[in-house]
C-alpha positions as CSV (number, residue, x, y, z in Angstrom):
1,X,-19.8,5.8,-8.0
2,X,-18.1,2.5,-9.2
3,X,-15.4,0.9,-6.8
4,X,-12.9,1.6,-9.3
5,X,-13.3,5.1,-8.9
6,X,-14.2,5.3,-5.0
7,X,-10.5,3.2,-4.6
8,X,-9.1,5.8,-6.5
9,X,-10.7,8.8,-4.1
10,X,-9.2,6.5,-1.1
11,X,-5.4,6.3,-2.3
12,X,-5.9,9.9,-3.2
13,X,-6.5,10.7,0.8
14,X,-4.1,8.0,1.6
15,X,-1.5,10.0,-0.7
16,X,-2.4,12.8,1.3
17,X,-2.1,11.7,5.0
18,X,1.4,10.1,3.9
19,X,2.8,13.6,2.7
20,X,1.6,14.8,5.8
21,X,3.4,12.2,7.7
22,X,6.6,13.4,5.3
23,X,6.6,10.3,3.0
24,X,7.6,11.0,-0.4
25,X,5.1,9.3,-3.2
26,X,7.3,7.8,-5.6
27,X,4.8,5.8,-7.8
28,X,1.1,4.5,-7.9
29,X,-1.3,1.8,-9.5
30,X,2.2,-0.1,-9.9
31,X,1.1,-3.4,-12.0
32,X,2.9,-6.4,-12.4
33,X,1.7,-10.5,-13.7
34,X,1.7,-10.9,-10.0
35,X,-0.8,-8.1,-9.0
36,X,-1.1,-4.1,-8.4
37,X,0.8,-2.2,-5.7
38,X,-1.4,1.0,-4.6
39,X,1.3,3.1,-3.5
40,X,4.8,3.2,-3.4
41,X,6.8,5.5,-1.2
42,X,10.1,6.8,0.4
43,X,9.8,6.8,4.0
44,X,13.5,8.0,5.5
45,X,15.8,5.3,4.5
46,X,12.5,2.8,4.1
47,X,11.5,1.8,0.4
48,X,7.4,0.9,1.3
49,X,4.8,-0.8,-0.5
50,X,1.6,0.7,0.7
51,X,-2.0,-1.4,0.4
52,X,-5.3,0.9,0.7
53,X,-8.0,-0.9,1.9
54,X,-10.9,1.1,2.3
55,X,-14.7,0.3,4.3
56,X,-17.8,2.3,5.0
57,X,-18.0,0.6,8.2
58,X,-16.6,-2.2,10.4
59,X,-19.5,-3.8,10.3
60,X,-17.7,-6.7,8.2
61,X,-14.4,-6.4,10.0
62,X,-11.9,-3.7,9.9
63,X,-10.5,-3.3,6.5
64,X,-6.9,-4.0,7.2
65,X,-8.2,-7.4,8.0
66,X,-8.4,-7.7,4.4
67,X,-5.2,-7.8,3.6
68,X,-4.7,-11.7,3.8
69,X,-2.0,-13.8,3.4
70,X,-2.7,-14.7,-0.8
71,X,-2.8,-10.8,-0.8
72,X,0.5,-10.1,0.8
73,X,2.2,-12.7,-1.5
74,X,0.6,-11.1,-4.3
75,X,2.3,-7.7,-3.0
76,X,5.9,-9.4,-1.9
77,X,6.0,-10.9,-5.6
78,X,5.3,-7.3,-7.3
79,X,7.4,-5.5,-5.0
80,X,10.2,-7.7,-6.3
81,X,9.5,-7.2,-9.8
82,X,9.6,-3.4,-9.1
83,X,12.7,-3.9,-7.8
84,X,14.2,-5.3,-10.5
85,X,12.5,-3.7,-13.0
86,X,13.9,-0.3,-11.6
87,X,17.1,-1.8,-11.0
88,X,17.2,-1.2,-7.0
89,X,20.2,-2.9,-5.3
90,X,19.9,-5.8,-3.0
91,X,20.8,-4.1,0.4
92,X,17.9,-1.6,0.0
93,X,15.8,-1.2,2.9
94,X,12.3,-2.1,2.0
95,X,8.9,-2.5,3.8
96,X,5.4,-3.7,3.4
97,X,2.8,-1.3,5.1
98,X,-0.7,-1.3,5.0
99,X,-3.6,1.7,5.2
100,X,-7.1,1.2,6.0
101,X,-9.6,3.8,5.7
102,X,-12.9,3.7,7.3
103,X,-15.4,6.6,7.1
104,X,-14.0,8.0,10.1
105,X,-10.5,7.4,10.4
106,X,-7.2,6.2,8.5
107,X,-4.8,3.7,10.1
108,X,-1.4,3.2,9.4
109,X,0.3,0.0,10.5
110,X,4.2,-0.5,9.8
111,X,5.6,-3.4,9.3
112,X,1.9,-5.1,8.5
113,X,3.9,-8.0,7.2
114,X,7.0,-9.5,5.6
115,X,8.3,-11.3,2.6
């Protein structure tokens, strides 16, 4: 299996333990000049921009770690092209949130960072 399609089986569970967590998947794979959002969803009044980051192991750190700061301005800059390219207004409420998978577990941290 390629890491194309292993990322996709990831977001797929991630997509799954949102709904469970009643988030409503609005859009995936969102791509933009500045990068690729994973997942974006409707969480209560929350717009969120959701990265997947997926590891076997924590041998080489947990994968949330992985989400550094070049990544999160890659994410901030799509997220605002989405924005506009959808035409949201400017008071919406949005946030950046962050899901990391290991083999045994899924981790969801709110608020990860900010724009």
């Amino acid at each position: 299996m390629n890491k194309r399609s292993e990322g996709s089986i990831k977001e797929d569970l991630a997509c799954e333990y949102l709904k469970k967590q009643n988030v409503k998947i609005l859009q995936r794979n969102f791509y933009s000049s500045h990068g690729e959002i994973d997942i974006i969803g409707k969480d209560k009044d929350y717009l969120v921009f959701f990265e997947v980051k997926y590891r076997k192991t924590n041998v080489y750190g947990n994968p949330l770690e992985a989400v550094n700061y070049k990544k999160q301005r890659n994410i901030v800059n799509a997220a605002r092209f989405f924005l506009y390219k959808y035409k949201y207004p400017e008071n919406t409420f949005v946030r950046f949130d962050c899901i990391g998978i290991t083999a045994n577990d899924i981790r969801w941290v709110k608020n990860a960072f900010s724009c």
